[in-house]
C-alpha positions in Angstrom: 23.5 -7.2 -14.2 21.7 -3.9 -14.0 20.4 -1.7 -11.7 16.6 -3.1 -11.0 18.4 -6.4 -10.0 20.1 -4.8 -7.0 18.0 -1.4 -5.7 16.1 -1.5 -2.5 12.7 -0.6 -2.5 11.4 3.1 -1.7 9.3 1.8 1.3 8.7 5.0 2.9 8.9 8.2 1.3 9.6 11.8 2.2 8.3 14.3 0.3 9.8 18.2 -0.5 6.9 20.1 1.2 7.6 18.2 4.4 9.2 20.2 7.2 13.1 19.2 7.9 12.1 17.7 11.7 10.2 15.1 9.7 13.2 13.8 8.0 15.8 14.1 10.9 12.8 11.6 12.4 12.9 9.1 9.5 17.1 9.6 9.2 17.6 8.9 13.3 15.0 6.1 13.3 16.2 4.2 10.2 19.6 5.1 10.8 20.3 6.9 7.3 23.2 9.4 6.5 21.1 10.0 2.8 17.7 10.0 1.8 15.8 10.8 -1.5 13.2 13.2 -1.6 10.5 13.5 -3.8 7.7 15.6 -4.9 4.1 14.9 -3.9 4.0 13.2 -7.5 6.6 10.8 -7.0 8.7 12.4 -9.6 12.7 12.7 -7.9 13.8 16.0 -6.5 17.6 15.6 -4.8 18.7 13.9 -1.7 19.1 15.2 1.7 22.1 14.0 3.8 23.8 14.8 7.4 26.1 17.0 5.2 23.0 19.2 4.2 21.8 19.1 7.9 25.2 20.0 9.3 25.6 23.1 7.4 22.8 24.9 9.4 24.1 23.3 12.4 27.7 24.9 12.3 27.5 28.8 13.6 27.0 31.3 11.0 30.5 32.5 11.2 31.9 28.7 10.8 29.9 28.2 7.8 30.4 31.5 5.7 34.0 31.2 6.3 34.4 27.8 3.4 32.3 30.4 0.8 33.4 33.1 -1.8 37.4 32.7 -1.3 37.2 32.7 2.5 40.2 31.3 4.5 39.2 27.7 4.3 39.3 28.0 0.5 42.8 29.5 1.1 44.5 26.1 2.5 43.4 27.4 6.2 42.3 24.3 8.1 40.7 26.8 10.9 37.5 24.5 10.7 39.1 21.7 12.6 39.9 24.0 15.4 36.7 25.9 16.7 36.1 25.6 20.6 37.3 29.5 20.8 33.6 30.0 20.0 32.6 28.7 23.7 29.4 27.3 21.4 26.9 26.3 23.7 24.3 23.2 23.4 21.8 26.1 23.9 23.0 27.6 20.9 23.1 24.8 18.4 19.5 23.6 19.7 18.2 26.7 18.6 19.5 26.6 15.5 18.6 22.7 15.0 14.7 24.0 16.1 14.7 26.7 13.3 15.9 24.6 10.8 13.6 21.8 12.1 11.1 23.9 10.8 12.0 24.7 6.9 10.2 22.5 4.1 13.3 19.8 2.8 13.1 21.4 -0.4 15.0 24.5 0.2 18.0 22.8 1.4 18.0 19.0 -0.3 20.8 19.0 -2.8 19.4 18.4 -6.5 22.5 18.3 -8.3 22.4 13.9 -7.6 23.3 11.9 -10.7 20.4 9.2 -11.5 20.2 5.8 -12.7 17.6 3.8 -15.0 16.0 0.4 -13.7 18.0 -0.9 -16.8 21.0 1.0 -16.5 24.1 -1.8 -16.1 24.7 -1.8 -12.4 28.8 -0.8 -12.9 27.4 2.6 -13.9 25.9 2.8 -10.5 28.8 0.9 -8.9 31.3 4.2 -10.1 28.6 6.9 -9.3 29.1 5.3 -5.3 32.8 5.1 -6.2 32.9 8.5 -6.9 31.3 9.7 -3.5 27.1 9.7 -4.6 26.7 7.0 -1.8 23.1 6.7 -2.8 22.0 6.5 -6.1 18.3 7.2 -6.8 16.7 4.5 -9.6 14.2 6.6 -11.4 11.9 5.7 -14.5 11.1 7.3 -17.7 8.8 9.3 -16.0 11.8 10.6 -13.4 9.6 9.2 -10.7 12.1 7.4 -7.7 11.7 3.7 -8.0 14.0 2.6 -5.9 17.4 3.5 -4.3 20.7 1.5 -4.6 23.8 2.5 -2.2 27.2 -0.7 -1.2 25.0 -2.2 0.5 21.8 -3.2 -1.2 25.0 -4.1 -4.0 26.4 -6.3 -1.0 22.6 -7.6 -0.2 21.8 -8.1 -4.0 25.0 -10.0 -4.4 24.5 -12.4 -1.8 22.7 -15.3 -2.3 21.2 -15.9 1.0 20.0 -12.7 1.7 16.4 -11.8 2.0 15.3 -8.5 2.5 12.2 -9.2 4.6 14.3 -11.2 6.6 16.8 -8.2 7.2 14.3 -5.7 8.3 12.8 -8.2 10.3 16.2 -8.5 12.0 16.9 -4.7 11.9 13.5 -3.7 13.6 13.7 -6.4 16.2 17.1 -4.9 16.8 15.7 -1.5 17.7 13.2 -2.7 19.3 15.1 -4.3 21.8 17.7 -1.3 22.2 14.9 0.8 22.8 13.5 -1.8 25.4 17.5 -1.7 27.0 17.0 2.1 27.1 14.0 2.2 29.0 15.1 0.0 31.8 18.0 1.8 32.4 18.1 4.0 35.5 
């Protein structure tokens, strides 16, 4: 089995001169942890993930402290324990509107491991073992064909699934959740 018999389409795609609110849009509307990116071309440029997105989220003295032989590299777990910062939603919003505004390019994560349409589909299956929970399916050409992550492995496993069936489902699904939203008081 390899890899084109199992990745999901690229429906919808985001591209590296887009600004960061665009992709918070797509990743809170389609429910995605990871996305690919590409450039205007089609050709692959990295993935962007709520780990990416996170990073500017955390305050600045949070985040440096995990760099350059700070205490978190030391076996300090301070990290886990942070509310002596009295961080405020104020705060964070303003750092989520300033990073809202930065093209995805300057903080996607390029260093993502690739697979070929042809590519046998346990070499894909290990890359996901191995923590890559998306792996992009590029051609020759490096442009991004198609993605696979467990689940389109789960989807293109089972016999009775049908994937315009499934995001039939999915969007009827959010539909109505949005519809239960709006009537609530």
């Amino acid at each position: 089995m390899d890899c084109r018999s199992v990745m999901a389409p690229i429906k919808v795609r985001i591209y590296t001169d887009e600004l960061v609110s665009s992709v918070i849009g797509f990743m809170v509307e389609k429910h995605m942890g990871l996305v690919p990116v590409t450039e205007r071309d089609g050709t692959f440029a990295g993935l962007i993930s709520g780990d990416n997105l996170m990073k500017f989220l955390l305050p600045r003295s949070l985040s440096s402290m995990g760099e350059g032989g700070g205490l978190m590299q030391r076996g300090f777990n301070i990290h886990k324990r942070a509310s002596y910062l009295n961080e405020t939603a104020t705060e964070m919003q303003d750092r989520l509107d300033t990073l809202k505004e930065r093209p995805i390019g300057e903080i996607l994560d390029r260093n993502v491991e690739v697979a070929r349409p042809d590519m046998p589909m346990i070499d894909a299956l290990m890359m996901i073992k191995d923590k890559q929970y998306v792996v992009p399916v590029v051609d020759d050409d490096h442009k991004l064909v198609g993605a696979i992550s467990f689940f389109s492995v789960l989807y293109g496993l089972s016999d009775e699934y049908d994937r315009e069936t499934a995001e039939a489902q999915k969007c009827a699904e959010r539909k109505q959740r949005e519809k239960d939203k709006d009537a609530t008081p």
